[in-house]
C-alpha positions in Angstrom: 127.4 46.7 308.2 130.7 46.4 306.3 130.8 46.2 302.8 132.9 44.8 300.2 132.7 47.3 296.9 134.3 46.0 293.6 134.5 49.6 291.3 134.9 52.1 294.0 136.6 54.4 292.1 134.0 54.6 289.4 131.0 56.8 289.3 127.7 55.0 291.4 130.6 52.9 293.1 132.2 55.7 294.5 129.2 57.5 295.5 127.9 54.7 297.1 131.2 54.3 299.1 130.7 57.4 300.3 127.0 56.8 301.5 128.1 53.9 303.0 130.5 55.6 305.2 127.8 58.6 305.9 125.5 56.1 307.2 128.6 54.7 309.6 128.8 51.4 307.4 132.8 50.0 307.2 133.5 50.1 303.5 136.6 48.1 301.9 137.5 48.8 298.4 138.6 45.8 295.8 142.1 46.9 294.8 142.4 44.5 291.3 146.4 45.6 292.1 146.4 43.7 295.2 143.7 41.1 295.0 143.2 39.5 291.4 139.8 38.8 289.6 141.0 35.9 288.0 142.3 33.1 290.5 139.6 31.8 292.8 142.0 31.0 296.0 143.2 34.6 296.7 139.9 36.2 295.9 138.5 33.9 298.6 141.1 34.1 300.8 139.9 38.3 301.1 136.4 37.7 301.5 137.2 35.8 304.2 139.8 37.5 305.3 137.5 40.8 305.6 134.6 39.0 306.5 131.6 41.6 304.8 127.9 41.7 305.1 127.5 42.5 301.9 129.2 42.5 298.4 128.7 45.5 296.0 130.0 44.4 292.4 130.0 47.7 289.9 132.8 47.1 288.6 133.1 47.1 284.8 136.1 46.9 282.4 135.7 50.7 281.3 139.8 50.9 281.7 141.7 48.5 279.0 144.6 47.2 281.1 145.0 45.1 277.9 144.0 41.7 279.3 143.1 38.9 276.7 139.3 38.9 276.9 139.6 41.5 279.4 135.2 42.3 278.9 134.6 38.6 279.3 136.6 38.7 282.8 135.4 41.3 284.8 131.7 41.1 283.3 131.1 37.4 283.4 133.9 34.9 284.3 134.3 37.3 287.9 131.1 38.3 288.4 130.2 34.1 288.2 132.8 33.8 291.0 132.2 36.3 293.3 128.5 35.1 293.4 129.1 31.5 294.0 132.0 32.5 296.6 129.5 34.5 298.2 126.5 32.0 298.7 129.0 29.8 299.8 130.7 32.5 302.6 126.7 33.7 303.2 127.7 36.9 302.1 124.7 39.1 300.7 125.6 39.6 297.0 124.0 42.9 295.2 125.4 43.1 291.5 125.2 46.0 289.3 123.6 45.5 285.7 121.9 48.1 283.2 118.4 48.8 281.2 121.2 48.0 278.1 120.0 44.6 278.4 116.5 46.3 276.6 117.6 47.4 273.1 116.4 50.3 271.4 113.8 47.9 269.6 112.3 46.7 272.7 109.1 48.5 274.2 109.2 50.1 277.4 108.1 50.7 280.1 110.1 48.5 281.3 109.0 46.1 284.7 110.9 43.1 286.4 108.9 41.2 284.0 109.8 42.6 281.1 112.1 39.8 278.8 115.2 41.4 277.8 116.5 41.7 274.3 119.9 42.4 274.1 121.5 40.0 271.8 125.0 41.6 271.4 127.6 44.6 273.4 127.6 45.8 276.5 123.9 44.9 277.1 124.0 41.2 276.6 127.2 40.9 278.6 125.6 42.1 281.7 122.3 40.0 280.8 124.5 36.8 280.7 126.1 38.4 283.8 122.7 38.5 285.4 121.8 34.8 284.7 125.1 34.0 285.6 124.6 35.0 289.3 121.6 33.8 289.7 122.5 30.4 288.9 125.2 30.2 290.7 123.4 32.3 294.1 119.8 31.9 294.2 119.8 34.3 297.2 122.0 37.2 295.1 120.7 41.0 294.1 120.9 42.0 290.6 119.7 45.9 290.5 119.8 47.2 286.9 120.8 51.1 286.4 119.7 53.6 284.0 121.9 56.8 283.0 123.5 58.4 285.9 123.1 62.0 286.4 126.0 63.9 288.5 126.6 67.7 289.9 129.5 68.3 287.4 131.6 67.1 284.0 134.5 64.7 284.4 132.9 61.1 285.2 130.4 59.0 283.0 127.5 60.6 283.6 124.8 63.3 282.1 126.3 66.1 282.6 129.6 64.8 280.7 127.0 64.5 277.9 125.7 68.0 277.6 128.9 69.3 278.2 130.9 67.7 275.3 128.2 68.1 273.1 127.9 72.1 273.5 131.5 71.7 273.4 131.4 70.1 270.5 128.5 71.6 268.2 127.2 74.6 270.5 123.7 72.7 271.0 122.9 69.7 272.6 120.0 68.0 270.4 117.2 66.7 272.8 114.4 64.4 271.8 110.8 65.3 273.6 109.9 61.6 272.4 113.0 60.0 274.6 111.6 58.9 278.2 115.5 57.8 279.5 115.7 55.7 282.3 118.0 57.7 284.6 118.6 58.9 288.5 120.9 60.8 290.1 124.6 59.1 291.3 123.8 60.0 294.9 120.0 58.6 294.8 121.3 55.6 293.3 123.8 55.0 296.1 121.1 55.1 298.6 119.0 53.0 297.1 121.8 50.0 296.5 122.5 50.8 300.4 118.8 49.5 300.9 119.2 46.7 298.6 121.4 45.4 301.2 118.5 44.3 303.3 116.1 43.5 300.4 114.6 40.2 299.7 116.6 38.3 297.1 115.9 39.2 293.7 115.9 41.7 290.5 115.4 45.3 290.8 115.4 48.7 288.5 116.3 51.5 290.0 114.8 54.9 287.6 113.9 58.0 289.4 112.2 59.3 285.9 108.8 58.7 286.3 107.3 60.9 283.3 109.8 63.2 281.9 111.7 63.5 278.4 115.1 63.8 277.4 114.4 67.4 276.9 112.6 68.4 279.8 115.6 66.6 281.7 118.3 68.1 280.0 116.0 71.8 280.0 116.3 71.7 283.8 119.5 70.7 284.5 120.8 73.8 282.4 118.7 75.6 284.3 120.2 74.4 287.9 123.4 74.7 286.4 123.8 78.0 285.1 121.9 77.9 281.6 125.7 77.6 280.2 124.2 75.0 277.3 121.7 75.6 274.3 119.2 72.4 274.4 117.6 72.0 271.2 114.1 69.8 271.0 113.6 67.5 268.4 111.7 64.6 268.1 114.4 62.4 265.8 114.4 59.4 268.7 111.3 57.9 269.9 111.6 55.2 273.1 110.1 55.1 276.3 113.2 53.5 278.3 112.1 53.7 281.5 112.3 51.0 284.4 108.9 50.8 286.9 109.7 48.9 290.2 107.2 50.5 293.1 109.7 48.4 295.3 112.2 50.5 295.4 112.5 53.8 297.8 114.0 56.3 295.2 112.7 60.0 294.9 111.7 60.9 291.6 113.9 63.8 289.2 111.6 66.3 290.2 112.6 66.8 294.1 116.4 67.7 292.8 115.1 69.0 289.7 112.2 71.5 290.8 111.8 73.4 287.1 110.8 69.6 285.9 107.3 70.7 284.4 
């Protein structure tokens, strides 16, 4: 397979590069540098050009390059065109989105037939970006995320979390009443490489089937080294969590082993 991957260089896009490649896939990074997001001929002129199997789109405007409406471009107005270009080119289309499009007010567990919420921010852009691509490619993937969990500080992830915040205060405050959606970067990757050949559709990807914020954050300390002080609480109550049987993910517990 070769793949086309908008926001290689971010997080889940560059661990899925890298899974891609592993599994002996050709992998061809969007360079916004070379080929613009804005201006439908030359972004269609690539795609043909590389001719992919698929079309990863994770890319998010997390780096101001101080474009007018910059959020509104990379989360709706190209996201719109990449799917239409790819129903068009037969391309298979899997786009990123997030459980941000439930708000804290909405109750999980969350299915594929759970209505969204998310009536302003980052959440309702990418749940505009998800009608937006189905309308315009019937046959598109849209696989919504939870909170990534990496191996070290440095990227947008957990671990950045707990680190800054024991930076910061010396504790990291965890609620035992907060059931975060979440999975770790690298499980995530796989799973989007198997969305590749997945039936058309809307998936959640969540490797925490039971556990709290706590019991998360307890055991990653301890496979890290116990360098942070976690603190229960129980100040924030939500079950966040995303259910979809569908999807071949491992759950927390096979990475983390101390998960109770």
């Amino acid at each position: 397979m070769k793949a086309i991957v908008t926001g290689a260089s971010g997080t889940v896009g560059s661990a899925l590069a890298r899974h891609l490649r592993e599994q002996g896939h050709q992998v061809v990074a969007w360079d916004r540098n070379v080929v613009p997001i804005d201006q439908r001929p030359p972004m269609e002129d690539f795609v043909r050009r590389e001719k992919p199997d698929a079309l990863y789109h994770l890319a998010i405007p997390s780096r101001s390059t101080g474009r007018q409406n910059e959020s509104w471009l990379v989360n709706t107005f190209w996201t719109n065109e990449l799917a239409w270009l790819t129903k068009q080119l037969g391309v298979r289309f899997i786009f990123t989105s997030t459980v941000m499009v439930f708000t804290d007010n909405a109750k999980g567990l969350f299915t594929v037939e759970s209505q969204p919420d998310a009536a302003e921010g980052y959440g309702h852009g990418k749940l505009m970006a998800e009608q937006s691509v189905f309308k315009a490619n019937a046959d598109a993937i849209v696989a919504r995320l939870g909170w990534q969990i990496g191996e070290a500080a440095g990227s947008n992830n957990m671990i950045d979390l707990l680190e800054k915040r024991a930076n910061e205060t010396g504790r990291v405050e965890a609620s035992r009443k907060w059931l975060p959606a979440c999975s770790f970067v690298h499980d995530t990757a796989s799973a989007l490489s198997w969305l590749a050949s997945a039936e058309p559709g809307l998936y959640l990807i969540d490797a925490n089937t039971r556990w709290s914020f706590f019991e998360i954050a307890s055991a990653l300390n301890e496979k890290h080294g116990r360098h942070w002080n976690i603190v229960a609480n129980d100040d924030f109550v939500y079950d966040q969590r995303m259910l979809d049987p569908r999807v071949p993910i491992p759950s927390l517990q096979q990475t983390l082993t101390t998960l109770p």
